[in-house]
BAFI-3210 file (N, C-alpha, C; in Angstrom, 3 decimals, decimal comma, padded with zeros to 6 digits):
// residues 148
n [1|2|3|4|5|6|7|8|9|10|11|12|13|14|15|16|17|18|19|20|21|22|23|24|25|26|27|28|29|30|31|32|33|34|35|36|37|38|39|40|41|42|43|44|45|46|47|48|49|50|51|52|53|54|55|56|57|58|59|60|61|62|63|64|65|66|67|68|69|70|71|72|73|74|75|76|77|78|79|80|81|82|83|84|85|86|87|88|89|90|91|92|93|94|95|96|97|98|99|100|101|102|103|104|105|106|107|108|109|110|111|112|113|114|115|116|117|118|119|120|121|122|123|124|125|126|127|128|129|130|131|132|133|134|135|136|137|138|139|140|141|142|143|144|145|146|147|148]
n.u [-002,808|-003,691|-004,722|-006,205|-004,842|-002,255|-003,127|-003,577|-001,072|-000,307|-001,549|-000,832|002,095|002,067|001,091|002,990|006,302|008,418|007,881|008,163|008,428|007,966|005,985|004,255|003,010|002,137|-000,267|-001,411|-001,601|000,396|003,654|007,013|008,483|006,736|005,304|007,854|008,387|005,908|005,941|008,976|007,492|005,814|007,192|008,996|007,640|006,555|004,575|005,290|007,184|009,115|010,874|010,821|011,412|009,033|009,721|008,749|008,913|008,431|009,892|012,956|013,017|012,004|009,722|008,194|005,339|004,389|002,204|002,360|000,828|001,447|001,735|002,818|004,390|003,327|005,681|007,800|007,043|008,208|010,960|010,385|008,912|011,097|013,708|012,285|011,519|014,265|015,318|016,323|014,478|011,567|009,261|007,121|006,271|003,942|002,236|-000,222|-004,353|-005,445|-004,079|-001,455|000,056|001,434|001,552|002,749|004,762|006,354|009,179|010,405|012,727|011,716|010,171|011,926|013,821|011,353|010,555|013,372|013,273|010,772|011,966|013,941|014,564|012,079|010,753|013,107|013,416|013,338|009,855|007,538|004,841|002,706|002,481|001,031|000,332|-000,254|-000,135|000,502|-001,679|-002,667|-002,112|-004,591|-004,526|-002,156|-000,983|001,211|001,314|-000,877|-004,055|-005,447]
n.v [-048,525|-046,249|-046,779|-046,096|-045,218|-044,351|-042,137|-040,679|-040,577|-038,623|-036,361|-035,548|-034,890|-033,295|-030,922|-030,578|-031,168|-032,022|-033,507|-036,285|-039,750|-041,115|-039,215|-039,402|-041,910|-042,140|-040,356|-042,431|-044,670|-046,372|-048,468|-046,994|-047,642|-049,266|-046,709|-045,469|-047,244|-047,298|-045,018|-044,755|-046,674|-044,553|-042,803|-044,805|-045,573|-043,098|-041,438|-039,363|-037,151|-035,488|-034,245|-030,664|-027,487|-024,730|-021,843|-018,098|-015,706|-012,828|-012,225|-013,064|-010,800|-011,074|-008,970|-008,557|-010,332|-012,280|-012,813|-014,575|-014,968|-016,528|-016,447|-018,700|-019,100|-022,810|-023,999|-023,272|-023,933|-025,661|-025,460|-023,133|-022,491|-024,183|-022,435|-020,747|-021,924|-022,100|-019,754|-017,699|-016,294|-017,349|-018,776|-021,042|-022,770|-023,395|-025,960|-024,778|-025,521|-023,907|-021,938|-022,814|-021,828|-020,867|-021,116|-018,864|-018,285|-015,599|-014,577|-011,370|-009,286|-006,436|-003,621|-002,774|-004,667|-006,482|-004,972|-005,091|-007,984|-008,428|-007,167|-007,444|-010,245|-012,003|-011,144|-011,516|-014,148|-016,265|-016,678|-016,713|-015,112|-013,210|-011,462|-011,510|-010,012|-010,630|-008,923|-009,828|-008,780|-009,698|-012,138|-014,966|-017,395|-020,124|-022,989|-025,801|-028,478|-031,296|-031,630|-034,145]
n.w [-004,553|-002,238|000,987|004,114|006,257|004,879|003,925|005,656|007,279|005,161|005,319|007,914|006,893|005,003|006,560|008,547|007,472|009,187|010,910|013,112|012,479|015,057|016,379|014,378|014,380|016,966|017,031|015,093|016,220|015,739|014,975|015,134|013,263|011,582|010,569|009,170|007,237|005,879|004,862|003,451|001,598|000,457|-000,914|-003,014|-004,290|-005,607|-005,004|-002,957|-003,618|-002,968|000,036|001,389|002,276|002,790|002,019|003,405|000,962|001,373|003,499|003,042|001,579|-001,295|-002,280|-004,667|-005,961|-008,937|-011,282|-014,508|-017,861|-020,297|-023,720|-026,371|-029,467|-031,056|-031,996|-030,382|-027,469|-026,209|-025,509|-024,662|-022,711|-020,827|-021,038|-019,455|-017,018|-016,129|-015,013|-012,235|-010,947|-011,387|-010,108|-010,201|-013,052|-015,656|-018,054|-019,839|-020,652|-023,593|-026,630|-026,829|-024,224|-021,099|-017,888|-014,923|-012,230|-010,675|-008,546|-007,094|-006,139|-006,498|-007,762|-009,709|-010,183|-011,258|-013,369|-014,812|-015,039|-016,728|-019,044|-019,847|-019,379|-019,840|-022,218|-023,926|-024,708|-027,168|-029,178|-027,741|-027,717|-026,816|-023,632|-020,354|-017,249|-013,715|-010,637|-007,486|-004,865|-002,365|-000,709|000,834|000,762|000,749|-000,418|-000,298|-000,636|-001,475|-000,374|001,114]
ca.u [-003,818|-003,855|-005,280|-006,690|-003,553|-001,662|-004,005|-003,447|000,204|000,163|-002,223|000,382|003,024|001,792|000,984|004,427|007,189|009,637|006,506|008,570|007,749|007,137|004,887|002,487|002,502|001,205|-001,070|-002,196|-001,840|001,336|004,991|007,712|009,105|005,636|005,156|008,695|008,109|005,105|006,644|009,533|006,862|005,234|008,576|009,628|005,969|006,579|003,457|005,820|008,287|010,338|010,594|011,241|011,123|008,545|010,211|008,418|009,341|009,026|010,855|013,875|013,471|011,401|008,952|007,065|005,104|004,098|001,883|002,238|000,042|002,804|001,167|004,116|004,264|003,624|006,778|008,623|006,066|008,683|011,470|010,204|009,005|012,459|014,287|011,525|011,866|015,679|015,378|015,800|013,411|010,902|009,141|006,346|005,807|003,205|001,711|-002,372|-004,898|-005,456|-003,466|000,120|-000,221|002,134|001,462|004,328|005,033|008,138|009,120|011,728|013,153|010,447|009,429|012,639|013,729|010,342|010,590|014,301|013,013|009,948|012,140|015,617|014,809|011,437|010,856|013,656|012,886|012,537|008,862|007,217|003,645|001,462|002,465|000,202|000,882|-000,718|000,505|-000,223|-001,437|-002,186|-002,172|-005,517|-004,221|-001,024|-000,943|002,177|000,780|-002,025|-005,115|-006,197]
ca.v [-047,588|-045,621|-046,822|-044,771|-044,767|-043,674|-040,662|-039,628|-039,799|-038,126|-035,334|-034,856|-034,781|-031,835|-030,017|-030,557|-032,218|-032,594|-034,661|-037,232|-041,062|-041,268|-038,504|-039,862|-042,877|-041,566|-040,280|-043,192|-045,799|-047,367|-048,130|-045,820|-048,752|-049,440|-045,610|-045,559|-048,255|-046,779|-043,320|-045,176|-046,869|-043,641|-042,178|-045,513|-045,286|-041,927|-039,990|-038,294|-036,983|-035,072|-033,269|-029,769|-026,530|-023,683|-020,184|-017,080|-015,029|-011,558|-012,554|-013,223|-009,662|-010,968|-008,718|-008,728|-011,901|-011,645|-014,222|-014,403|-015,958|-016,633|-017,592|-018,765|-020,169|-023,682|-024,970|-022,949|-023,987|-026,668|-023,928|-021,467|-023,544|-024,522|-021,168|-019,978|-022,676|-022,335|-018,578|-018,153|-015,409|-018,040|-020,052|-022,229|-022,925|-024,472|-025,463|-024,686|-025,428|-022,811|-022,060|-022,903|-021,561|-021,116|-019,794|-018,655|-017,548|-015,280|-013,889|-010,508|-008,080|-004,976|-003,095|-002,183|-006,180|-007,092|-004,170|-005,811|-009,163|-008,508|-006,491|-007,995|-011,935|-012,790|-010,552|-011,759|-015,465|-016,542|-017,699|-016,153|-014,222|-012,456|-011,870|-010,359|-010,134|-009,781|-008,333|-009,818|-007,750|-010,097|-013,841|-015,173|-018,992|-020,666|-024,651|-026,113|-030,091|-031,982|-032,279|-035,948]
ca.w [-004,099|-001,091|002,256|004,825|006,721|004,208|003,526|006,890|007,104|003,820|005,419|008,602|006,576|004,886|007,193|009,298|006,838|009,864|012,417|013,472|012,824|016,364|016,466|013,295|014,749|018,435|016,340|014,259|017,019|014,700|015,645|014,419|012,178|010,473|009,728|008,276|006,106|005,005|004,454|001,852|000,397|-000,610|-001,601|-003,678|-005,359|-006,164|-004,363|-002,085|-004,471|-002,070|001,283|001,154|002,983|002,309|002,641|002,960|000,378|001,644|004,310|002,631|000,494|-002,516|-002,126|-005,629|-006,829|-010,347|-012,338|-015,760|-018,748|-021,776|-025,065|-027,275|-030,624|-030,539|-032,518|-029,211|-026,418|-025,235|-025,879|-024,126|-020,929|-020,538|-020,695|-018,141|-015,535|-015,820|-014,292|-010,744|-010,744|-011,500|-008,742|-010,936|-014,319|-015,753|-019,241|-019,240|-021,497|-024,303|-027,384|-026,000|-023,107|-019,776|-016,261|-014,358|-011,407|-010,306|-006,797|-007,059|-004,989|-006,363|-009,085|-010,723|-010,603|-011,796|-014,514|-015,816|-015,401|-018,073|-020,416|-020,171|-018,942|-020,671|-023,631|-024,550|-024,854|-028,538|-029,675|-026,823|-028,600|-025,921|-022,430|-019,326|-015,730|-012,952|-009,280|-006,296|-003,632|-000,691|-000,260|001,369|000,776|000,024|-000,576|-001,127|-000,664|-001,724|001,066|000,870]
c.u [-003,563|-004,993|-005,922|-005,692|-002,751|-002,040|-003,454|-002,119|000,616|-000,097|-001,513|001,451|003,134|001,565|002,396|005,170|007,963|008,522|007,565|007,787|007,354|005,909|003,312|002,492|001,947|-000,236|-002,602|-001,998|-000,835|002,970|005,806|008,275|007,671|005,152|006,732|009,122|007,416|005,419|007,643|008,528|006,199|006,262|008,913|008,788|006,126|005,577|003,768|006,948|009,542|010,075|011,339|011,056|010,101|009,033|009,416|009,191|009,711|009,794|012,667|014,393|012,963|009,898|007,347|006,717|004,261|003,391|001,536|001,267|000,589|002,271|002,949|003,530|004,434|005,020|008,357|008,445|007,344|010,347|011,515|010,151|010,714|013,221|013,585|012,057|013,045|015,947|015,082|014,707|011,641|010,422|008,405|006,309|005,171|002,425|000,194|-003,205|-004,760|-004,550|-001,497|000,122|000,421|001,717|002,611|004,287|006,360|007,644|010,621|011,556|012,044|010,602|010,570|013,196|013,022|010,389|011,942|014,270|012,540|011,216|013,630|015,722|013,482|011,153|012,076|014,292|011,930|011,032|008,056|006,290|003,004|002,176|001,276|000,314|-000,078|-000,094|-000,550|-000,104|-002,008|-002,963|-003,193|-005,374|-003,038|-000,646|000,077|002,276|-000,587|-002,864|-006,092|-007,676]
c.v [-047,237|-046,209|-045,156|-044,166|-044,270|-041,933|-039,844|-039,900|-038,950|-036,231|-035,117|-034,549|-033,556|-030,473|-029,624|-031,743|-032,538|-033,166|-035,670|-038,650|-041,728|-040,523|-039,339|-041,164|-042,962|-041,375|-041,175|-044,609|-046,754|-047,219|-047,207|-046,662|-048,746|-047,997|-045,219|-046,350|-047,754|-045,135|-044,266|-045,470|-046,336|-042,996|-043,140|-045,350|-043,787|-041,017|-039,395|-038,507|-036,285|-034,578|-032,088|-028,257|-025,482|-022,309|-019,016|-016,045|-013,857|-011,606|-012,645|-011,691|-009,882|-010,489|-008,440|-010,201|-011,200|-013,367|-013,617|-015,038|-015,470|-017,538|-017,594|-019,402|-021,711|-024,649|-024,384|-022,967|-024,831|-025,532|-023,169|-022,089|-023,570|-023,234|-020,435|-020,745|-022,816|-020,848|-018,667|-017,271|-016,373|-019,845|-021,400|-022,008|-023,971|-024,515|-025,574|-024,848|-024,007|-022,677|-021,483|-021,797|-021,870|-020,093|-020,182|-018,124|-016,270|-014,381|-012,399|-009,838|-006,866|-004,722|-003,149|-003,778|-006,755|-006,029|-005,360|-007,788|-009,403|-008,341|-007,016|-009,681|-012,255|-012,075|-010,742|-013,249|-015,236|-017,193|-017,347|-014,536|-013,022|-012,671|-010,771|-010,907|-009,662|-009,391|-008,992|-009,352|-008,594|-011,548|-014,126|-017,348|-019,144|-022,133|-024,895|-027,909|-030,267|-032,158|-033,436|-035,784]
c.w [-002,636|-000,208|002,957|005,823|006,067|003,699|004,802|007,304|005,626|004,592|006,766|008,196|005,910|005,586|008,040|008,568|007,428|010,995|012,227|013,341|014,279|016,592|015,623|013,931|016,442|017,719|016,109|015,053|015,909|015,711|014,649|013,227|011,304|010,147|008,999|007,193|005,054|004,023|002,782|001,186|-000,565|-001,187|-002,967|-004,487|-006,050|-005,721|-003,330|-002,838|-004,067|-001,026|000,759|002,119|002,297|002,660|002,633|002,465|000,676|002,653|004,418|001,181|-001,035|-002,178|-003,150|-005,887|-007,943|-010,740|-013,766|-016,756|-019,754|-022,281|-025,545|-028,437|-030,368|-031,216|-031,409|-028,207|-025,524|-024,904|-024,418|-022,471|-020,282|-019,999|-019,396|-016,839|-015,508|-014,848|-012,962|-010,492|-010,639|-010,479|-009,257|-012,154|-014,929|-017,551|-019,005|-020,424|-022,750|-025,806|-027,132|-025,163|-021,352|-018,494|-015,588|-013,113|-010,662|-009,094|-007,225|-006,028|-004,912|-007,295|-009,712|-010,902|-011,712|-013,567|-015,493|-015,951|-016,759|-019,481|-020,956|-020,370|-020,268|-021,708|-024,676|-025,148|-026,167|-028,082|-028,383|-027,605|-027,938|-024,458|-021,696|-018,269|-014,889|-011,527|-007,690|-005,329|-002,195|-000,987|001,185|001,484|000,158|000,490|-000,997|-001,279|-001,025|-000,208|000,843|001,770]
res [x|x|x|x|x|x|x|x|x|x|x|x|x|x|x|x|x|x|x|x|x|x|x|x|x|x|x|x|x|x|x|x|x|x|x|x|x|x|x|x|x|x|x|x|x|x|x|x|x|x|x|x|x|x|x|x|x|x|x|x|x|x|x|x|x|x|x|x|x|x|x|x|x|x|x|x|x|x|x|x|x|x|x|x|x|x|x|x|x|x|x|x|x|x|x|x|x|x|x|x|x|x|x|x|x|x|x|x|x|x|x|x|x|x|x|x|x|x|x|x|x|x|x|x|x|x|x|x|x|x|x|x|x|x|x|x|x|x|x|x|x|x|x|x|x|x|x|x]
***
């Protein structure tokens, strides 16, 4: 179980994944050795599963985001997942309550991308029933960690 120290290097770490073990431990009144201890130990435990960078997307020229909601048949639910989260076009995928049932996310370049994505990449993924999309037009929050 999680401490209260651990919460709160969990909750700097999110916020800045390169804070230095000197830093969180200025911080948290710790030495740099006993917050690097504690750091593996949430790594070895598994509730920090990796470090990673967040990129902004349009930044880099993917200027559409698209979320999807993909019913599939369920004897192709595992199937279909698969083929999705193998696309680079595709940033999350997730299975959701409902009758087999995936939400998706994908990042492209712009409309005509996002057009041969639908009609070339996922319409053409066996076992795949119902799709609908929606367009996002402006990001008011974006979480990419847990807030303890």
């Amino acid at each position: 179980m999680l401490d209260e120290i651990d919460k709160r290097i969990l909750d700097l770490l999110t916020e800045n994944g390169r804070m230095s073990y000197v830093d969180i431990g200025k911080d948290l009144n710790l030495s740099r050795v006993a917050v690097r201890e504690r750091v593996q130990n949430l790594q070895k435990n598994n509730i920090i599963e990796q470090f990673t960078v967040v990129i902004n997307s349009e930044k880099v020229g993917k200027d559409v985001s698209a979320f999807f909601e993909v019913d599939c048949d369920p004897m192709f639910l595992v199937e279909v997942a698969q083929a999705l989260a193998d696309n680079p076009s595709v940033s999350s995928c997730y299975q959701m309550t409902g009758p087999s049932t995936l939400h998706m996310h994908v990042l492209v370049n712009d409309f005509t991308d996002l057009e041969k994505f639908v009609n070339e990449e996922l319409y053409a993924v066996k076992g795949i029933t119902r799709v609908e999309s929606h367009i996002l037009l402006r990001r008011f929050k974006s979480r990419s960690g847990l807030k303890l």
